[in-house]
C-alpha positions as CSV (number, residue, x, y, z in Angstrom):
1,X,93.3,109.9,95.2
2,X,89.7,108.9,94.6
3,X,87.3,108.3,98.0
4,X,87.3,104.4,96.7
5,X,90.4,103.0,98.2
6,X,90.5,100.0,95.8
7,X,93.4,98.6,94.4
8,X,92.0,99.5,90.7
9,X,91.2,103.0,91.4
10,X,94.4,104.1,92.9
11,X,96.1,102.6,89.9
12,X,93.4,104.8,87.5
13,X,94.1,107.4,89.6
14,X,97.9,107.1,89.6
15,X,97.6,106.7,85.7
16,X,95.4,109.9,85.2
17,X,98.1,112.1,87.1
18,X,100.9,110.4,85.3
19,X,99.0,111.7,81.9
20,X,98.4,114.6,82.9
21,X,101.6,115.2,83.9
22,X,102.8,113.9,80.8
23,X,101.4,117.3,79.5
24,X,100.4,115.8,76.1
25,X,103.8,114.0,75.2
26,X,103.5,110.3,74.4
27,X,104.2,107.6,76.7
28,X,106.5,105.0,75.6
29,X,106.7,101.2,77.1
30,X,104.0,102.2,79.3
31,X,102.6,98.6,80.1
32,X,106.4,97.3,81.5
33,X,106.9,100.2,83.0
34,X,103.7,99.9,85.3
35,X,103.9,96.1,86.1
36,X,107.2,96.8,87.7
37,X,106.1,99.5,89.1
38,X,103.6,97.5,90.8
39,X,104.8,94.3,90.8
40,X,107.9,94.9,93.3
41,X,105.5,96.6,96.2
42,X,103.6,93.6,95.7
43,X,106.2,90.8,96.3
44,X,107.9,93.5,98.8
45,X,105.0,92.9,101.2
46,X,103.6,89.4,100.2
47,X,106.9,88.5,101.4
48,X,106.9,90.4,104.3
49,X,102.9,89.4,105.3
50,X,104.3,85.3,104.8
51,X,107.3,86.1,106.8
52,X,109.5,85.7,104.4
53,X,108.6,82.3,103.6
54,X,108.9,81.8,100.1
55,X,106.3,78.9,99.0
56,X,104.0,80.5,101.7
57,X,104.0,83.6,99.6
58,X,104.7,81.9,96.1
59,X,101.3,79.6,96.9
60,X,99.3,83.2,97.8
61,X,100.6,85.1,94.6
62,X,99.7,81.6,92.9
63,X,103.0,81.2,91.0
64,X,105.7,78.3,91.1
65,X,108.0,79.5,94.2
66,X,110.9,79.5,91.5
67,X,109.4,82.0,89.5
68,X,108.7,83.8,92.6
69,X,112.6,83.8,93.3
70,X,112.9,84.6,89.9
71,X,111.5,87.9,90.3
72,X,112.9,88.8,93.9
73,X,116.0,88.1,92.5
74,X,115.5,90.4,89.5
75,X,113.7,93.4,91.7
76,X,116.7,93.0,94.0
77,X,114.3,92.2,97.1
78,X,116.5,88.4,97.8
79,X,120.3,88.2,96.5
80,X,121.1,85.4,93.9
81,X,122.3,82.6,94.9
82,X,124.8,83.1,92.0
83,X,128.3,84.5,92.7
């Protein structure tokens, strides 16, 4: 990793090793991949950090607390409520 510890420069660093590794072959769904990839760390500890308080953490993300529960249902970080 780079000396600047910024959110944006470990994901252009993360994303430089990944090419590299990549050795030349082409990615494919590259942008989906990396937003999940991201995305469930960052509800993981939002949630966490707001005690698990949903609109707490829904209000600090600045989405609607259902779509919030949307996606922790769909990462698997809060069962459905659906049986």
């Amino acid at each position: 990793m780079s000396k600047n510890n910024t959110i944006d420069a470990c994901v252009r660093d993360s994303l430089q090793a990944y090419f590299h590794d990549l050795d030349g072959t082409e990615p494919g769904g590259l942008y989906d991949m990396l937003i999940r990839a991201v995305e469930k760390p960052l509800l993981d500890v939002v949630m966490q950090q707001a005690g698990h308080n949903q609109s707490r953490a829904a209000e600090w993300l600045g989405l609607n607390r259902n779509t919030l529960r949307k996606k922790l249902v769909e990462h698997r970080l809060i069962a459905s409520d659906k049986s």
